[in-house]
ROGU-663996 format. One record per residue: residue number from 1; x negated, y, z of N, C-alpha, C in turn. Coordinates in steps of 0.1 Angstrom, whole numbers, plus 5000, padded with zeros to 4 digits. Last residue first. Layout:
BEGIN
<i=NUM nu=X nv=Y nw=Z cau=X cav=Y caw=Z cu=X cv=Y cw=Z>
...
END
This chain:
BEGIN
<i=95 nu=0993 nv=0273 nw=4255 cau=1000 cav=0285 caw=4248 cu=1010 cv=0282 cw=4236>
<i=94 nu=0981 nv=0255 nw=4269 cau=0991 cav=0264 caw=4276 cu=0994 cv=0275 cw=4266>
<i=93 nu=0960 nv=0243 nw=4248 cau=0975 cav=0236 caw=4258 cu=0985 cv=0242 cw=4265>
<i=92 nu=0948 nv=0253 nw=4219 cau=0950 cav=0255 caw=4234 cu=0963 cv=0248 cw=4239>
<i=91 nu=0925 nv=0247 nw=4201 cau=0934 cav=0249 caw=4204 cu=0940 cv=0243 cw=4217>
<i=90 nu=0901 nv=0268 nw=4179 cau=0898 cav=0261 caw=4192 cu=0917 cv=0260 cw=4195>
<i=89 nu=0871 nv=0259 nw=4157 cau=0889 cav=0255 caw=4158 cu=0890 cv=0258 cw=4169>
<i=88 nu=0852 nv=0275 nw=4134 cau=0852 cav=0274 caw=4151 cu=0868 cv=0270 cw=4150>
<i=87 nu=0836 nv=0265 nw=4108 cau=0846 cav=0273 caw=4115 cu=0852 cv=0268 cw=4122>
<i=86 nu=0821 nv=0253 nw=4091 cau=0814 cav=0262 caw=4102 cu=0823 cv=0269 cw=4107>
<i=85 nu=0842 nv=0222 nw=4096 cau=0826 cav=0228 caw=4087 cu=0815 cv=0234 cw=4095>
<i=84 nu=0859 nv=0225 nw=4120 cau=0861 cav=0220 caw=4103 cu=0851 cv=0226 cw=4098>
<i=83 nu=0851 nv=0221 nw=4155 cau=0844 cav=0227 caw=4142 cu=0850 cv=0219 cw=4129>
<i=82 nu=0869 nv=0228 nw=4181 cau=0859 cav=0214 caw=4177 cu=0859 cv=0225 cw=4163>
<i=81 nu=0876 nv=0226 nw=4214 cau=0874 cav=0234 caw=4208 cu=0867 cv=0223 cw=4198>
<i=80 nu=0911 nv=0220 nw=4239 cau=0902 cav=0211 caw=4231 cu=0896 cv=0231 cw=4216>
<i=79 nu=0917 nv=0239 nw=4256 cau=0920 cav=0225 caw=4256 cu=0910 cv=0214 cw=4250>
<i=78 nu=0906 nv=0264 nw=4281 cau=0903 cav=0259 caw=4269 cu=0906 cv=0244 cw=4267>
<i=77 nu=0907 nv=0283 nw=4295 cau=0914 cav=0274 caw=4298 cu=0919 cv=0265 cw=4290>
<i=76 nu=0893 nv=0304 nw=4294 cau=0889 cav=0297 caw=4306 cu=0897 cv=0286 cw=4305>
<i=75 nu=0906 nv=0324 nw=4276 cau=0889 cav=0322 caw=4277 cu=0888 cv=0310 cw=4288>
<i=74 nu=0930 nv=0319 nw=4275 cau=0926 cav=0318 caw=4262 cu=0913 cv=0324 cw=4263>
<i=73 nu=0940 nv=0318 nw=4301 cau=0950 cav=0311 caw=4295 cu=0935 cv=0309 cw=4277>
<i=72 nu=0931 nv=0341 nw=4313 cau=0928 cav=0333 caw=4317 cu=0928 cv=0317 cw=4312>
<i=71 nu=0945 nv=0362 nw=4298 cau=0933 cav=0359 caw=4297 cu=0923 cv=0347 cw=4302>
<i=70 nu=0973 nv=0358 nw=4307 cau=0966 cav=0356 caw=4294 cu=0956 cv=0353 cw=4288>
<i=69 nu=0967 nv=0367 nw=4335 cau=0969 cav=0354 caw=4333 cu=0971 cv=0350 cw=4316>
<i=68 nu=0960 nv=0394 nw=4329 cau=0950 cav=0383 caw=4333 cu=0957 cv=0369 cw=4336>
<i=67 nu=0983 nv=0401 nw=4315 cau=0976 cav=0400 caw=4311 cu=0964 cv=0392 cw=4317>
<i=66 nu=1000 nv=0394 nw=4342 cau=1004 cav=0390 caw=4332 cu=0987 cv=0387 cw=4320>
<i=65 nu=0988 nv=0412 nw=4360 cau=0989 cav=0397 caw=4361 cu=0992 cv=0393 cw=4350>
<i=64 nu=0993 nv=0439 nw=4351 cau=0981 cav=0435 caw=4350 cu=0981 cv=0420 cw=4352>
<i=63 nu=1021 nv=0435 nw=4347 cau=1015 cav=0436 caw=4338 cu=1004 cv=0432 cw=4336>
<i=62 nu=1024 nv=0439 nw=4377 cau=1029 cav=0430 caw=4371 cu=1025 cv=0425 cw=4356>
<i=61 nu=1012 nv=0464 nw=4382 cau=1008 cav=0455 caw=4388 cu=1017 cv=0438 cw=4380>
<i=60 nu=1036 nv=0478 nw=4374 cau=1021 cav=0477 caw=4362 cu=1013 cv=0468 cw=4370>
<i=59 nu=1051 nv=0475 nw=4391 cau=1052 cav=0476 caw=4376 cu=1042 cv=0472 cw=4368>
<i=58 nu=1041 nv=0490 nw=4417 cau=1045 cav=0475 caw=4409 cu=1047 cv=0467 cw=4392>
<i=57 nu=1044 nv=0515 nw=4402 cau=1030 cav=0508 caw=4404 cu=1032 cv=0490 cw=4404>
<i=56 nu=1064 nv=0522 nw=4404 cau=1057 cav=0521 caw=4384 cu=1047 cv=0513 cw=4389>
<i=55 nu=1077 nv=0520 nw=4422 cau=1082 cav=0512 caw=4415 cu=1071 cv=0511 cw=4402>
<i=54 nu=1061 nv=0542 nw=4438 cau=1058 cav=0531 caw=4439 cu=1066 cv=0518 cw=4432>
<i=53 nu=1072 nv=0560 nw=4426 cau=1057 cav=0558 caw=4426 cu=1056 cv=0545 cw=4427>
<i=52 nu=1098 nv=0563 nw=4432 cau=1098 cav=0562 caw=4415 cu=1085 cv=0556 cw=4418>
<i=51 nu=1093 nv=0567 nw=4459 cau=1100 cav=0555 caw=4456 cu=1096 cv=0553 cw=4440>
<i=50 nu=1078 nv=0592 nw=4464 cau=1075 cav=0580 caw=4465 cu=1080 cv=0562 cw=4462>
<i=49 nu=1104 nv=0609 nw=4450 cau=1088 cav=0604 caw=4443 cu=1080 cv=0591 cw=4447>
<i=48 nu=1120 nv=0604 nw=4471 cau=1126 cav=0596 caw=4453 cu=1108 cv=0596 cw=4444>
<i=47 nu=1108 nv=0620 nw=4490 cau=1109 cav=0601 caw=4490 cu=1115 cv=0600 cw=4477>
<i=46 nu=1108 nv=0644 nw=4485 cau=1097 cav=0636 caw=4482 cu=1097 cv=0618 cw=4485>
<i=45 nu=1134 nv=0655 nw=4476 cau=1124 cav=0648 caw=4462 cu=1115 cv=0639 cw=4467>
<i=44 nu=1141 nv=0653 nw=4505 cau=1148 cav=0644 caw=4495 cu=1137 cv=0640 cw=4485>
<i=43 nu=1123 nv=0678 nw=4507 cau=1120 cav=0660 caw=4515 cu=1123 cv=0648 cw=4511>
<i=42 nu=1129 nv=0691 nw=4496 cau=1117 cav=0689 caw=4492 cu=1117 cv=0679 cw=4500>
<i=41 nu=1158 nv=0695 nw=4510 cau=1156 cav=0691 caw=4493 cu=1143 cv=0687 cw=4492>
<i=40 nu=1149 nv=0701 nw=4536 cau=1159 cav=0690 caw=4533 cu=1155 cv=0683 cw=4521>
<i=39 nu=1137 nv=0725 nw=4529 cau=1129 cav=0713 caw=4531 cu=1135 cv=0703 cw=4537>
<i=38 nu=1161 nv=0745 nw=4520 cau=1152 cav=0739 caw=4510 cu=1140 cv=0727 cw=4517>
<i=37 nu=1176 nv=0742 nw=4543 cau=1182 cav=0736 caw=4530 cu=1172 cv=0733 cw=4522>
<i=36 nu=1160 nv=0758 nw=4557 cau=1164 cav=0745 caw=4563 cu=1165 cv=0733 cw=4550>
<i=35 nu=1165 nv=0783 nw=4542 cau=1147 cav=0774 caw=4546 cu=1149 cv=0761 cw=4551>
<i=34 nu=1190 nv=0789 nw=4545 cau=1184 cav=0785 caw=4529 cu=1170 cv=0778 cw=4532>
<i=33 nu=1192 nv=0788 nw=4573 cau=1200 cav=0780 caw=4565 cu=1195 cv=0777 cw=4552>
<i=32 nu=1183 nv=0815 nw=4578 cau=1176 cav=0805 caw=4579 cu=1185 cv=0792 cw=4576>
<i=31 nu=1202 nv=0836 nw=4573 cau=1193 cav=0835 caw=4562 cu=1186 cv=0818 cw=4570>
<i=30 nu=1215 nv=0840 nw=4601 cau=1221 cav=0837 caw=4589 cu=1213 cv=0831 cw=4575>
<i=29 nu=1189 nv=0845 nw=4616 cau=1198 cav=0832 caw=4617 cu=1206 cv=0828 cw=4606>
<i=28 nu=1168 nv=0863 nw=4593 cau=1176 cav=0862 caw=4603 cu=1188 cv=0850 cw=4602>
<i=27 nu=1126 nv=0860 nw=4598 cau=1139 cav=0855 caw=4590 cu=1151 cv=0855 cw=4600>
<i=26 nu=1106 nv=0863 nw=4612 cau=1115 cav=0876 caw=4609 cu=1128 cv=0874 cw=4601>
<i=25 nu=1105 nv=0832 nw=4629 cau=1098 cav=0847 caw=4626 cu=1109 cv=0858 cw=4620>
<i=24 nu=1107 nv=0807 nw=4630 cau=1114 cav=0815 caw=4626 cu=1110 cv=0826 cw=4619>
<i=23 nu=1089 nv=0802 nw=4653 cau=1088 cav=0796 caw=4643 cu=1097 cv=0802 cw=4631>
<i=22 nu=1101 nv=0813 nw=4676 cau=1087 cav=0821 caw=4669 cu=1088 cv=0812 cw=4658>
<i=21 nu=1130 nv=0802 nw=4680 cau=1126 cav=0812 caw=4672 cu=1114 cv=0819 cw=4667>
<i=20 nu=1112 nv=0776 nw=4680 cau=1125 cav=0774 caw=4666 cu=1124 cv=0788 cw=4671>
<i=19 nu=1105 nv=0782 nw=4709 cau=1096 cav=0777 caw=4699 cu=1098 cv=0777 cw=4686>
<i=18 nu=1128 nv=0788 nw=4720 cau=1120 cav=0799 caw=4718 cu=1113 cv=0791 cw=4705>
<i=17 nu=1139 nv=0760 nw=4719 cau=1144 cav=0774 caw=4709 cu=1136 cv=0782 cw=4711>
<i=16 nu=1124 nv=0744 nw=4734 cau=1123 cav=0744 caw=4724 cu=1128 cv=0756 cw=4714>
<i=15 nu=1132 nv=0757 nw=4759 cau=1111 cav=0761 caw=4753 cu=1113 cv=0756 cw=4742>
<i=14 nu=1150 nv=0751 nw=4763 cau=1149 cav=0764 caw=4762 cu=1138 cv=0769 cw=4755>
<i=13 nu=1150 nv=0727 nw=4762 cau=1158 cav=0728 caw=4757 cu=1154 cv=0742 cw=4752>
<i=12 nu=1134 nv=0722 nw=4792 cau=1126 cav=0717 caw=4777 cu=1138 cv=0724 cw=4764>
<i=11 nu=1154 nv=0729 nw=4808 cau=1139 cav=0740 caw=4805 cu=1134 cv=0734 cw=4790>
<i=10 nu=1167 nv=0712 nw=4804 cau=1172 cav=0725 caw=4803 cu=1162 cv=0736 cw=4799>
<i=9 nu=1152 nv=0691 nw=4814 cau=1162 cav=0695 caw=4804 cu=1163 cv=0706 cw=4796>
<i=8 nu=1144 nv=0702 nw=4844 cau=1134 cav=0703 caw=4835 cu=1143 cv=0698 cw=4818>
<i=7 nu=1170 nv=0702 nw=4854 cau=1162 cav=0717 caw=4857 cu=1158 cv=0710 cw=4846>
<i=6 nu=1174 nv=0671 nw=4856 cau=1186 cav=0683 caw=4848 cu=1174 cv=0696 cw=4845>
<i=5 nu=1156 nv=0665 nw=4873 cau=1153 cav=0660 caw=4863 cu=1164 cv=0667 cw=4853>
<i=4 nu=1165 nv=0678 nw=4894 cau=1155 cav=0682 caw=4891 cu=1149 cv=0680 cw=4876>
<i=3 nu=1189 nv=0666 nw=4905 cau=1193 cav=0684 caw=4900 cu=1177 cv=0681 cw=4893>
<i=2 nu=1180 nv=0645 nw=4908 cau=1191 cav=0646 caw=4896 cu=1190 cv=0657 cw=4897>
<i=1 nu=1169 nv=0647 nw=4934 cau=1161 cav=0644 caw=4923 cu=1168 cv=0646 cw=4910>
END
């Protein structure tokens, strides 16, 4: 059963290079190094993009709390509102 489970190895090993050479196609061994290299690099950029992405979004997710906790602060969280004549006083406890 060891020689058999070796056999199919070997075989998987082989079906994969064929497969890495139709994949290949007319490009030669020496030159496939630059196609390798380049979606190394496009893979590199693409996690520093998702990382830069998802740092702005937090980011601004932070902002947006801020502001609604602003707003929350000076429509809803009103301390005391009272009138000198006909002009509206209103002042606030959390600010």
């Amino acid at each position: 059963m060891a020689v058999k489970t070796k056999t199919k190895e070997v075989s998987m090993e082989e079906a994969l290079w064929k497969s890495a050479d139709k994949l290949r196609g007319s490009v030669e061994p020496s030159e496939y190094k630059h196609v390798v290299l380049s979606l190394f690099f496009l893979k590199f950029a693409s996690d520093k993009f998702e990382a830069q992405r998802a740092k702005i979004i937090a980011d601004s997710m932070e902002k947006f709390v801020d502001k609604t906790v602003d707003l929350v602060y000076t429509k809803y969280m009103k301390a005391l509102i009272f009138y000198e004549g006909i002009q509206r006083v209103e002042q606030f406890m959390f600010h």
